[in-house]
C-alpha positions as CSV (number, residue, x, y, z in Angstrom):
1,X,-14.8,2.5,7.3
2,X,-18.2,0.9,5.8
3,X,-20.0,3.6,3.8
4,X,-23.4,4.8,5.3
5,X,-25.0,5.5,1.3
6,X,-24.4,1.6,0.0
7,X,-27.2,0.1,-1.5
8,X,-27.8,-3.4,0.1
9,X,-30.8,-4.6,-2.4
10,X,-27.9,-5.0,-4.9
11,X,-25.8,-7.4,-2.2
12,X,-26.7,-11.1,-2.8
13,X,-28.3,-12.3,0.6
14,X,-25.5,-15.1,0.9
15,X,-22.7,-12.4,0.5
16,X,-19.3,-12.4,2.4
17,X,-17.3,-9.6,3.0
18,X,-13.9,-9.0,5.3
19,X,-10.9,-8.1,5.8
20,X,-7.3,-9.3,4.8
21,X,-4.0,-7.2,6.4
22,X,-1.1,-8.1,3.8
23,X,2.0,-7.7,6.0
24,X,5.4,-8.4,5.6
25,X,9.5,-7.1,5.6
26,X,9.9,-3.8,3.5
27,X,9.6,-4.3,-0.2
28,X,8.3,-7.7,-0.1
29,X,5.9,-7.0,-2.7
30,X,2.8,-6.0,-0.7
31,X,1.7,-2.9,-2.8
32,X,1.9,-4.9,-5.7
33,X,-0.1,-7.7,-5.6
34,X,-2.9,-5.4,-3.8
35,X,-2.7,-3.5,-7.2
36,X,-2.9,-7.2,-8.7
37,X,-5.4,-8.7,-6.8
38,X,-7.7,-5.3,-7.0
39,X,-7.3,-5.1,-10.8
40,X,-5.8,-1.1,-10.5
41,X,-3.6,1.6,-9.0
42,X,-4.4,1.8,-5.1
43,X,-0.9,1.8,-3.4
44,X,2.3,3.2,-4.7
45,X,5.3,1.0,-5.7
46,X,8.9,1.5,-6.1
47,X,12.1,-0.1,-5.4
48,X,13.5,2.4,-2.4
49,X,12.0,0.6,1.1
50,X,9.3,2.3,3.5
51,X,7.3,3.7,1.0
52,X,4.2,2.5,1.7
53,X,3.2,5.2,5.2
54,X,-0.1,4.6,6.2
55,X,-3.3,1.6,5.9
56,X,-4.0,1.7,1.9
57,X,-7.4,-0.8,2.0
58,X,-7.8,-2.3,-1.6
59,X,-11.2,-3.8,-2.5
60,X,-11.7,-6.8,-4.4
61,X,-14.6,-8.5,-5.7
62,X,-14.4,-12.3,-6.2
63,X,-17.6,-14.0,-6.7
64,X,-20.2,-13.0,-4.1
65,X,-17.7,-12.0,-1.4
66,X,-16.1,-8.6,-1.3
67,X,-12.4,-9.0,-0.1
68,X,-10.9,-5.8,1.6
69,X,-7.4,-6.0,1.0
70,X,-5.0,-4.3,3.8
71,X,-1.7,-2.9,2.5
72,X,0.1,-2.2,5.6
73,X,3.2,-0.4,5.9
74,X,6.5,-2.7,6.2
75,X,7.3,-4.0,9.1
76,X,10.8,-3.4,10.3
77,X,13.1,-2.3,13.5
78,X,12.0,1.3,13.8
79,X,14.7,4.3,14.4
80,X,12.9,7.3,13.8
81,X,9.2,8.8,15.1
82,X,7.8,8.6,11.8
83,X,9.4,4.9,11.0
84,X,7.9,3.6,15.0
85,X,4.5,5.2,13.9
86,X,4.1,3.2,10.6
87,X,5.3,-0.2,12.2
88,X,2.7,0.3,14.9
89,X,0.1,0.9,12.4
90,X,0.8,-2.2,10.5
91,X,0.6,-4.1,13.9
92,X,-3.1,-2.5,14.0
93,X,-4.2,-3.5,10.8
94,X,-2.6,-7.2,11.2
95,X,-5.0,-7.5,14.7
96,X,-7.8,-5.8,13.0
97,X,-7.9,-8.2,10.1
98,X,-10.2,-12.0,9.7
99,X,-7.6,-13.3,7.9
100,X,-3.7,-12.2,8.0
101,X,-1.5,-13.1,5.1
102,X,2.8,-13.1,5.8
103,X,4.4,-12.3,2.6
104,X,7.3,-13.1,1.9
105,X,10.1,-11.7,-0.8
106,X,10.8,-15.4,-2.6
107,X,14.4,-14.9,-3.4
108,X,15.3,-13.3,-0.1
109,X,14.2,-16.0,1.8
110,X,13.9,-15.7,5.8
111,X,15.9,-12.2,7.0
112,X,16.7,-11.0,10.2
113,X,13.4,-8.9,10.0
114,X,11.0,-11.7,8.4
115,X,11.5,-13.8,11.5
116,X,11.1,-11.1,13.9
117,X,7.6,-10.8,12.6
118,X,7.1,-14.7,12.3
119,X,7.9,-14.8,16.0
120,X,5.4,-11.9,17.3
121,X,2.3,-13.6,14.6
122,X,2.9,-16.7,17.0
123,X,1.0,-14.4,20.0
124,X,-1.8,-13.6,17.4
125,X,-5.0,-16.1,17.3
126,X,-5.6,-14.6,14.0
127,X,-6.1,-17.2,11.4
128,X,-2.9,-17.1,9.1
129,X,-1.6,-17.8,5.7
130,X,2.0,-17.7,4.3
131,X,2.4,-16.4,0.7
132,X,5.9,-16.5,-1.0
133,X,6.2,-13.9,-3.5
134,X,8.4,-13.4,-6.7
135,X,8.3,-17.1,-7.9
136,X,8.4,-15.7,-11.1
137,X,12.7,-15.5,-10.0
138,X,13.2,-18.4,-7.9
139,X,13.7,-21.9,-8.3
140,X,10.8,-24.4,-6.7
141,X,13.4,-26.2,-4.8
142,X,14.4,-23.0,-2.9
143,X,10.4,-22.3,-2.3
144,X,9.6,-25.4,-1.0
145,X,12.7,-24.8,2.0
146,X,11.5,-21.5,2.6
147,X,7.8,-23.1,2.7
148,X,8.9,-25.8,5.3
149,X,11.2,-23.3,7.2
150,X,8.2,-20.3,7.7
151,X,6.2,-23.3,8.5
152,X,8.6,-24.7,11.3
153,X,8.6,-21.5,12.7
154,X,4.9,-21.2,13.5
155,X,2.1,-23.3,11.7
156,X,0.2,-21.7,9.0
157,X,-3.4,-22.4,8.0
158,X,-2.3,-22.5,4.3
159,X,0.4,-21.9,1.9
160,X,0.6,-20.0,-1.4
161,X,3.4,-19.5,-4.0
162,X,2.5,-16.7,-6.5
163,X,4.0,-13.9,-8.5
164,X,2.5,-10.7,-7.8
165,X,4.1,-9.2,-11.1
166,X,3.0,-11.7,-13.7
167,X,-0.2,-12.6,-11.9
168,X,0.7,-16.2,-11.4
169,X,-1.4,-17.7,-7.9
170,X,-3.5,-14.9,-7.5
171,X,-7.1,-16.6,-8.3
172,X,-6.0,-19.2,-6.1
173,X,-5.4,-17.2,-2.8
174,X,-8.9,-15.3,-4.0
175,X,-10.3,-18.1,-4.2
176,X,-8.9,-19.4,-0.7
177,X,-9.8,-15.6,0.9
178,X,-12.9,-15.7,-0.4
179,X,-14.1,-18.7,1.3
180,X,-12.8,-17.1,4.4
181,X,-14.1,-14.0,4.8
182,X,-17.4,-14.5,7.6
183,X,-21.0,-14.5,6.0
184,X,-22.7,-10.3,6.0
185,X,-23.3,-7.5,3.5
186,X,-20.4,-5.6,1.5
187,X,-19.1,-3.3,3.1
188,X,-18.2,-0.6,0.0
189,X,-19.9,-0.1,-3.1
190,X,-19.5,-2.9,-5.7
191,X,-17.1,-1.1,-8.2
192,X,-15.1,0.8,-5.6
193,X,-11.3,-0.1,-5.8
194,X,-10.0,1.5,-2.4
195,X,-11.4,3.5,0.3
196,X,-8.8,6.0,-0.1
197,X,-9.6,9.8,-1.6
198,X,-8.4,10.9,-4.4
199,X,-6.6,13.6,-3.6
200,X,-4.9,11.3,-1.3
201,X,-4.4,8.8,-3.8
202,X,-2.4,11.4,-6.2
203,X,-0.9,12.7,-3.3
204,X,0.7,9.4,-3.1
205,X,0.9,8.8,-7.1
206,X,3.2,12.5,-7.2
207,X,5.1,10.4,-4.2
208,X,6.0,7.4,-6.1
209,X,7.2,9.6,-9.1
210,X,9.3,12.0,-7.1
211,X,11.1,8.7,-5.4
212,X,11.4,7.0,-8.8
213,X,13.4,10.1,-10.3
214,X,15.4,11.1,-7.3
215,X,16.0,7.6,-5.1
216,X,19.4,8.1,-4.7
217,X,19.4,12.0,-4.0
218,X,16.3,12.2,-1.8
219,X,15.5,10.6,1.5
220,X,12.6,8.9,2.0
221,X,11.1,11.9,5.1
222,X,9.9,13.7,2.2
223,X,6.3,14.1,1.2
224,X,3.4,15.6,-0.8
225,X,-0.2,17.3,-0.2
226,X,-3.0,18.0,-2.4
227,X,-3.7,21.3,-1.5
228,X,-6.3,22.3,-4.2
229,X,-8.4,19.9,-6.5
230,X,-10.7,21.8,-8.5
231,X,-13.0,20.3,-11.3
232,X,-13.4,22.6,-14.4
233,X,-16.1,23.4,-16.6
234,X,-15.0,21.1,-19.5
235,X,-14.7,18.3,-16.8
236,X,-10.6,18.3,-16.7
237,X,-9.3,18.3,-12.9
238,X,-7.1,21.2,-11.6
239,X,-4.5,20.1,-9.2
240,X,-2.0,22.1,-7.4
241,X,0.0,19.9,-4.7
242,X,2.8,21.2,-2.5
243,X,6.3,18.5,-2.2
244,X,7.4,19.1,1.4
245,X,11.1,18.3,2.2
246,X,13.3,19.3,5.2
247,X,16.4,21.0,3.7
248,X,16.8,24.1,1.1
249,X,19.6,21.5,-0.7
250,X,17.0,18.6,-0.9
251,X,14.5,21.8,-2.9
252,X,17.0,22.4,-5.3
253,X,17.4,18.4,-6.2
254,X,13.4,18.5,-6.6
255,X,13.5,21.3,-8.9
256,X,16.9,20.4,-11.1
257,X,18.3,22.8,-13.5
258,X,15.8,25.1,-14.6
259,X,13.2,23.1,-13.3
260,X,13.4,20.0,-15.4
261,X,13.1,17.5,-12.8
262,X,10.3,18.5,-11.2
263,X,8.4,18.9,-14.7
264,X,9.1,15.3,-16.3
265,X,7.9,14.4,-12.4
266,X,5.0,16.8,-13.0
267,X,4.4,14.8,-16.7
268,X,4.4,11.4,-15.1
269,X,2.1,11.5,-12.2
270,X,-0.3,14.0,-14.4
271,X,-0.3,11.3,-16.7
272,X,-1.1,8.3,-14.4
273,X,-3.8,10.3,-12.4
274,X,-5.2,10.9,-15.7
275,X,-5.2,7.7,-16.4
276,X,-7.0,6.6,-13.1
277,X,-10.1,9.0,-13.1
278,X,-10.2,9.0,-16.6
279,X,-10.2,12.6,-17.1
280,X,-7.8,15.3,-18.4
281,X,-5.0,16.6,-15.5
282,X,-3.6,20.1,-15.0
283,X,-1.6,19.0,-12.3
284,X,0.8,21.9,-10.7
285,X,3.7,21.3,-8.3
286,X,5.0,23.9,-6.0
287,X,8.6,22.5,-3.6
288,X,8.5,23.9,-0.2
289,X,10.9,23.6,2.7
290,X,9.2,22.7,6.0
291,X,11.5,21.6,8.8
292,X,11.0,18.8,10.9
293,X,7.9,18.0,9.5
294,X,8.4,14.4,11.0
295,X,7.9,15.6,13.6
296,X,4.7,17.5,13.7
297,X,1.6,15.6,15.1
298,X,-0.6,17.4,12.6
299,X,1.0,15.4,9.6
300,X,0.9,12.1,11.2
301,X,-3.2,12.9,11.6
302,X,-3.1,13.6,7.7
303,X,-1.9,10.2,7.2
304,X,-3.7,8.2,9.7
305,X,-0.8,6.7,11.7
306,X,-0.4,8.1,15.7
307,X,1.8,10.2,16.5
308,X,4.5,8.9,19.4
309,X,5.8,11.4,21.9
């Protein structure tokens, strides 16, 4: 949502501003190269699928326009409430967008669920660009099949080949984005990297740490809360959050043998959330069983997506 408290008189009169939903396939790179293109943390990364819940909006500033970068949930053949309330959200941010970018996992080429979603863009009058991702690993010859393929399939405005790691392409799709974006005033304050809170955003940071350390042993249903966040008198943040799984067995895999997983988990996001409001963390994590939390409207309010009866 625009902020009511920005400052216009610092917003050049010929600004541009919009937004850009980044959609694609599970794990096809989409939380990365919003972190790339924004220049920080704003969406959580790792290598087990789905991780990504809920519309993370990453702001960019490139030249006078202000790009608002949509990192939607992966798209994929829902089984579950949760899983058919993220796809629909991802459809919502894809309509809701000026400009929707397809990415595309390079070395995977065209799966089963990348064509699904190239056949329901064709309905959408939303202008469209393609961007193959992870040409830092594939060969150009492969790329430019995949370009022709994606291309046969439904016709694209542009297409882009970059590397959302290394950084290769991405001046040249800001470039293209910001030319794109229709004529007004910014919509967020000029060095704002995300509209998202902070005690979402290490919410989600704690997330991405407790998947990295346990991918094989925990399912994905699991999540985390800020439930306190207190600032201290010498400036240093207090933060107790509460990990929520669904089974006493998945609590004891959080907590390890005398509690070492959960502290090295504790150590790493304490660290990165440092890192990102460049203040000193006392972060403290409490495990807590909660049945069928999937299942509870009041946590799909919590994360933005709607809750399907």
């Amino acid at each position: 949502m625009p902020l009511p408290d920005l400052d216009q008189s610092v917003v050049p009169s010929d600004a541009r501003a919009g937004f850009v939903a980044l959609i694609g396939a599970p794990n096809a790179g989409k939380s990365t190269l919003i972190n790339q293109v924004v220049g920080t943390k704003v969406s959580i990364v790792t290598h087990k699928v789905q991780t990504t819940r809920t519309i993370v909006r990453g702001i960019a500033m490139h030249g006078k326009s202000q790009l608002v970068f949509v990192d939607t949930p992966g798209i994929f053949e829902p089984k579950r409430r949760l899983d058919r309330a993220m796809v629909s959200t991802a459809w919502s941010g894809a309509r809701d967008a000026d400009v929707i970018a397809l990415l595309i996992d390079a070395r995977k080429g065209l799966t089963e669920e990348s064509e699904a979603i190239l056949q329901k863009l064709e309905g959408i009058k939303t202008p469209k660009v393609l961007i193959l991702n992870k040409t830092d690993v594939a060969n150009r010859e492969k790329l430019l099949k995949l370009a022709q393929k994606a291309n046969e399939m439904i016709r694209f405005d542009e297409t882009f080949m970059v590397s959302a790691v290394n950084g290769d392409g991405i001046d040249t799709i800001l470039d293209y984005f910001s030319k794109q974006v229709p004529e007004g005033p910014w919509l967020y304050p000029e060095d704002q990297p995300s509209d998202l809170p902070l005690r979402i955003l290490a919410s989600e940071i704690t997330r991405e740490k407790l998947f990295e350390r346990l991918h094989q042993e925990l399912p994905y249903i699991s999540t985390v809360e800020t439930e306190r966040w207190e600032t201290r008198k010498d400036g240093s943040a207090r933060i107790e959050q509460t990990i929520y799984v669904e089974r006493d067995s998945q609590k004891s895999i959080v907590l390890g043998k005398r509690g070492a997983t959960i502290k090295q988990i504790s150590q790493s996001a304490r660290q990165e959330i440092a890192e990102i409001i460049e203040t000193p963390v006392h972060l403290f994590l409490f495990v807590k069983v909660r049945e069928n939390w999937a299942d509870d409207p009041e946590r799909y309010r919590e994360m933005g997506l709607e809750f399907h009866k």
